[in-house]
C-alpha positions in Angstrom: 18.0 5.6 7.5 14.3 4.2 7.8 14.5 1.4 9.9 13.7 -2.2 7.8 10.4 -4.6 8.5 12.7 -7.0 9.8 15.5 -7.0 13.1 14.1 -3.7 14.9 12.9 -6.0 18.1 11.5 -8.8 18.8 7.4 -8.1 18.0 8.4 -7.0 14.9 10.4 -10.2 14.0 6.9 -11.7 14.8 5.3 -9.8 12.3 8.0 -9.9 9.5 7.5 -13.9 10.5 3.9 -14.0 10.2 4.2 -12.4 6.7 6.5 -14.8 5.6 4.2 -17.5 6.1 1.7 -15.6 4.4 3.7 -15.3 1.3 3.8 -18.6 1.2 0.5 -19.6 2.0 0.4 -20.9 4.7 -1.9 -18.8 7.0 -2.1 -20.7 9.9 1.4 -20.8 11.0 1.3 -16.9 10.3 -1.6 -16.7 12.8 0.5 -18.1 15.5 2.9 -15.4 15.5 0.4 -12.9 15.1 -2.0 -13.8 17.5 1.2 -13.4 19.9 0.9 -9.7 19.2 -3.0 -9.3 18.9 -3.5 -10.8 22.4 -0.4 -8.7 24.0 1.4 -11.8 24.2 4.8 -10.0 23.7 5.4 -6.3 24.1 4.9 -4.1 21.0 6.5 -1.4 19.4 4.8 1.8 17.5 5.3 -0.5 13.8 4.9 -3.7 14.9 0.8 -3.2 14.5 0.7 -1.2 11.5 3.2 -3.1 9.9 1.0 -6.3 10.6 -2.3 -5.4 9.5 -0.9 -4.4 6.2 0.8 -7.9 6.0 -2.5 -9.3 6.5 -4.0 -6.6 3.8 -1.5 -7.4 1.4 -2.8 -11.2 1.7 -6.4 -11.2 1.5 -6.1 -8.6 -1.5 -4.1 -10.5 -3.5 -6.2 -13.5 -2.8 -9.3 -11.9 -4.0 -11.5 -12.1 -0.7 -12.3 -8.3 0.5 -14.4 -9.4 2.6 -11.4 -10.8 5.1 -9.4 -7.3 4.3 -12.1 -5.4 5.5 -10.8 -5.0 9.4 -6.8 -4.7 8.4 -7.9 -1.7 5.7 -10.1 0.2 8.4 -7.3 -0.4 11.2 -4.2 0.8 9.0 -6.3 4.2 7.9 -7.7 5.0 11.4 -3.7 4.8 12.3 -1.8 6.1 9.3 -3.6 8.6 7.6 -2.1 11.2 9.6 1.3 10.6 9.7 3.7 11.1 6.4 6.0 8.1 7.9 3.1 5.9 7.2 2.6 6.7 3.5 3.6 2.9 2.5 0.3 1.6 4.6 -2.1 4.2 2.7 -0.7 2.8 -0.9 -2.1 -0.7 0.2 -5.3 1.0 1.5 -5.4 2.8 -1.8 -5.3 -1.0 -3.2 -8.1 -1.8 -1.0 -10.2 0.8 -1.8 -9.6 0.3 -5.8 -11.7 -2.8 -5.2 -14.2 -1.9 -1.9 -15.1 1.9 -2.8 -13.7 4.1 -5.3 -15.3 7.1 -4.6 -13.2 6.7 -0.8 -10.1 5.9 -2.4 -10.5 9.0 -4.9 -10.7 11.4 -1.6 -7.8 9.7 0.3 -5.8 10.0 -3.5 -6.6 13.6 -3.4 -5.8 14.5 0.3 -2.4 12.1 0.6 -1.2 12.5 -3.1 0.9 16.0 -2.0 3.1 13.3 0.9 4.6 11.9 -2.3 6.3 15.6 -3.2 10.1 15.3 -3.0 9.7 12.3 -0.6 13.1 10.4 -0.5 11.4 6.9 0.5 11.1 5.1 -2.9 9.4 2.2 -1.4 6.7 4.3 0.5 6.5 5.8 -2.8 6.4 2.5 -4.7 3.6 1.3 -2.7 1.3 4.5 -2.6 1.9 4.7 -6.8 1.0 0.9 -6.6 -2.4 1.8 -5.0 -2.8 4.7 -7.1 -2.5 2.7 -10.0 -5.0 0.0 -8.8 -7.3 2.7 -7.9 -7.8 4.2 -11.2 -7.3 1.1 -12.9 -10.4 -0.1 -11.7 -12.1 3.2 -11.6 -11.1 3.5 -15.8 -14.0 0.8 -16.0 -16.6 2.2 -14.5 -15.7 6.4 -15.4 -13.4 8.0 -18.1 -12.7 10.6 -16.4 -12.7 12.4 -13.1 -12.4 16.0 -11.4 -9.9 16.1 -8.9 -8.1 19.1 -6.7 -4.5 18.3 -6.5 -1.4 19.9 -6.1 0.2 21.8 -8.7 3.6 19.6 -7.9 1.9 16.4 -9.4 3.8 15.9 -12.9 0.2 15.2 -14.3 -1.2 17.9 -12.8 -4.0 19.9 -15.2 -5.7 23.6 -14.7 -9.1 22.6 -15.4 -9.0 20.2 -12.9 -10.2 17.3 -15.6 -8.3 13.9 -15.5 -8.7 10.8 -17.9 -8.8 7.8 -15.8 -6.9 4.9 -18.1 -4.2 8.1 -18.5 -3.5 8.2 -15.0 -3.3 4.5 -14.2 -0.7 4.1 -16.9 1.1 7.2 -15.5 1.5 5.7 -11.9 1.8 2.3 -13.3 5.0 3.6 -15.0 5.9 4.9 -12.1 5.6 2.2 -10.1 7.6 -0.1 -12.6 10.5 2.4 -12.9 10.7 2.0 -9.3 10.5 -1.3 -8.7 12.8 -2.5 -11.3 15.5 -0.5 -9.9 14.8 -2.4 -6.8 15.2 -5.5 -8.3 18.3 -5.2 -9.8 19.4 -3.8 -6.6 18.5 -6.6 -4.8 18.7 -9.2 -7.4 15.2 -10.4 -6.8 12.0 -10.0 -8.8 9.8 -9.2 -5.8 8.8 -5.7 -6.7 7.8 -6.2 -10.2 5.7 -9.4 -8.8 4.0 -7.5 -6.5 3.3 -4.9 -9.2 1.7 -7.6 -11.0 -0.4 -9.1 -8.2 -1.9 -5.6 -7.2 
């Protein structure tokens, strides 16, 4: 199975730690366990980066300041957008992109969207739908519709290569929800559907 966030080894205790504090606010006791990592503190497995930076993504985006994302968004697709594994990190730069550059996360949509095909991780999927839908959520406001090349195995995939924006948003919104409610139930917490709502 795909090993958790949390109880792999010790760096990434300090990372599932930092996002902890994070999700509750509280930045500066996050930045103590991450700065243990950042300045090679404690030895580092192949995650415990990736899996950092997108805690710290996660944070600034959902409280509105870009500006702060910037570094974590450019670290996360300089390390993951070549590796299927890390399709949960490209969702959340998906969701960065929705608000920084559209036209950017419109060409990393159309060259990851085919990692989602048959994939048996829900969550990477839950996250890369989630950044999908923030993507053309936003873009919906600015254009109605879009050309795209993308694979024939998409569900909403059309021959003339034409897609509706605000159609496509709700599509991966659905998608997105389906998901995350199952998690929910599952694990008897609303966090999926809240992060659904934040994003």
């Amino acid at each position: 199975t795909k090993p958790d966030d949390r109880f792999d080894c010790y760096s990434c205790e300090h990372a599932y730690a930092a996002r902890l504090y994070l999700s509750m606010g509280q930045k500066e006791k996050a930045d103590t366990y991450s700065e243990k990592v950042e300045k090679g503190i404690i030895d580092v497995c192949d995650d415990t980066f990736p899996n950092l930076w997108s805690y710290y993504l996660e944070y600034f985006l959902f409280n509105g300041d870009i500006a702060s994302a910037v570094p974590y968004a450019r670290k996360l697709y300089k390390k993951c957008n070549n590796d299927q594994g890390d399709l949960r990190h490209i969702g959340k730069v998906l969701q960065y992109f929705a608000y920084k550059n559209t036209t950017k996360g419109v060409k990393l949509f159309q060259k990851r969207l085919e990692w989602t095909n048959g994939i048996w991780d829900k969550q990477a999927k839950f996250y890369f739908y989630t950044g999908s839908w923030a993507l053309f959520r936003e873009l919906s406001k600015k254009k109605q519709s879009i050309e795209m090349e993308l694979p024939e195995e998409f569900a909403q995939w059309r021959k003339d290569g034409i897609y509706e924006t605000s159609l496509l948003a709700d599509w991966f919104y659905k998608e997105s929800e389906t998901i995350a409610e199952s998690f929910d139930k599952r694990n008897g917490t609303g966090f999926y559907m809240e992060y659904l709502k934040r994003a």
